[in-house]
N, C-alpha and C positions, 0 to 999 in steps of 0.2 A: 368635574362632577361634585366637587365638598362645593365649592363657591358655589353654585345653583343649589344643591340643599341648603348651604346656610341662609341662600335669599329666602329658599320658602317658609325655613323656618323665622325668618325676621319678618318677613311678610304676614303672616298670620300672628303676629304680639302687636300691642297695645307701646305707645311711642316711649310711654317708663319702661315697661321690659325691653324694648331694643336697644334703649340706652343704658340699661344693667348688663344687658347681653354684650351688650359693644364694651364697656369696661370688663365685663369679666372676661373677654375672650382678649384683651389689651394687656390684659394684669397676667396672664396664662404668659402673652406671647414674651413678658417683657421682666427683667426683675424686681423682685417687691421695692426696690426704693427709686427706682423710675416710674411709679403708678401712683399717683394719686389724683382719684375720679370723686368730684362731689357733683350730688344735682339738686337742682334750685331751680326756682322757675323766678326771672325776674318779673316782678310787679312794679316798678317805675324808676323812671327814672330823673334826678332833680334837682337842680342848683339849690346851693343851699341861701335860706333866707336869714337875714339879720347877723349876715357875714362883721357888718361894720359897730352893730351895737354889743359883742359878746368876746370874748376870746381868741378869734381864730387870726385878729392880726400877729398877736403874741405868740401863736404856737407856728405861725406862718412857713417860717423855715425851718421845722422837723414834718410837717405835714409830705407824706408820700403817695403819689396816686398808689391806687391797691390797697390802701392804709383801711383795719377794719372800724367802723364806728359802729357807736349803741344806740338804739334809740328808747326814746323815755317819753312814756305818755304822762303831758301836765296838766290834767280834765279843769284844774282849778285855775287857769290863766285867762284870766281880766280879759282879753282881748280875741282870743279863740278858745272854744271848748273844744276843741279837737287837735290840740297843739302838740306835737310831737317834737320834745326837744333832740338835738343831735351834738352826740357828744364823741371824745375823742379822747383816748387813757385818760378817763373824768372830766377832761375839760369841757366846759359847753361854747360851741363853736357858732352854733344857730339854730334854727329850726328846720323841718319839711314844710315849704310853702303852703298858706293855708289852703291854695286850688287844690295841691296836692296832697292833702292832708287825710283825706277823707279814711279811703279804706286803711290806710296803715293806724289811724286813729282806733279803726272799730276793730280789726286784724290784734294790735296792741289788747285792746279793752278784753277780748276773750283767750288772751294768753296764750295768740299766735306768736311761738319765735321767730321773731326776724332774723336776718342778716345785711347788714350795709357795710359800703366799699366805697371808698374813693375812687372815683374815675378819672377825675381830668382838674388841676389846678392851673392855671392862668392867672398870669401877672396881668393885671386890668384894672383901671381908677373902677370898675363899674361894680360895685360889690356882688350883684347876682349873675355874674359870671366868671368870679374867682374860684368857687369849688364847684364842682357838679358832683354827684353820689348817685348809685345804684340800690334799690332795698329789694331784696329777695324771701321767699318763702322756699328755706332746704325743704326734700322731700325727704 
């Protein structure tokens, strides 16, 4: 009987309230330092560019997938107006590819906080498939 009301009741929310509902009723069943729920919607996902011309061979072996990065809108670069550098405890590692640049460029420009994340590092002579990263919009 509770499981079928709890469907109706998740049935009838909107997909953020059933994932607030679903952590609060996770955070209820469990103790406070086995719960931590954040939500985010990923907006893309994307190797990083200019792997070979920036830093990231130097920082190569502290770099951890998971590891959080910044990103920094540079409107004033020669080469892209929509260039979004990415960086790593300060370091600049490379960019968001310019295909990929668009909305985190204009997302950045009206003082959307991001969030980026290491996803996947590989040892590979190919420089754009050394890091791949994740860039989210927390709700």
């Amino acid at each position: 009987m509770t499981v079928h009301m709890d469907l109706r009741i998740i049935a009838g929310m909107s997909i953020k309230y059933c994932v607030c509902f679903g952590a609060l009723m996770l955070a209820l069943a469990l103790p406070a330092q086995a719960v931590q729920v954040s939500e985010r919607i990923l907006l893309q996902a994307s190797p990083l560019a200019g792997f070979q011309y920036h830093s990231a061979k130097q920082v190569w072996d502290e770099l951890r997938e998971g590891d959080a990065l910044t990103l920094v809108r540079e409107p004033d670069n020669a080469y892209d107006p929509r260039a979004v550098k990415v960086l790593w405890h300060g370091t600049m590692l490379g960019y968001v590819p310019r295909r990929d640049n668009e909305a985190v460029a204009r997302l950045l420009d009206r003082g959307t906080v991001l969030e980026a994340r290491i996803t996947r590092l590989v040892k590979t002579r190919n420089p754009w498939q050394r890091i791949l990263f994740e860039v989210y919009v927390p709700l």
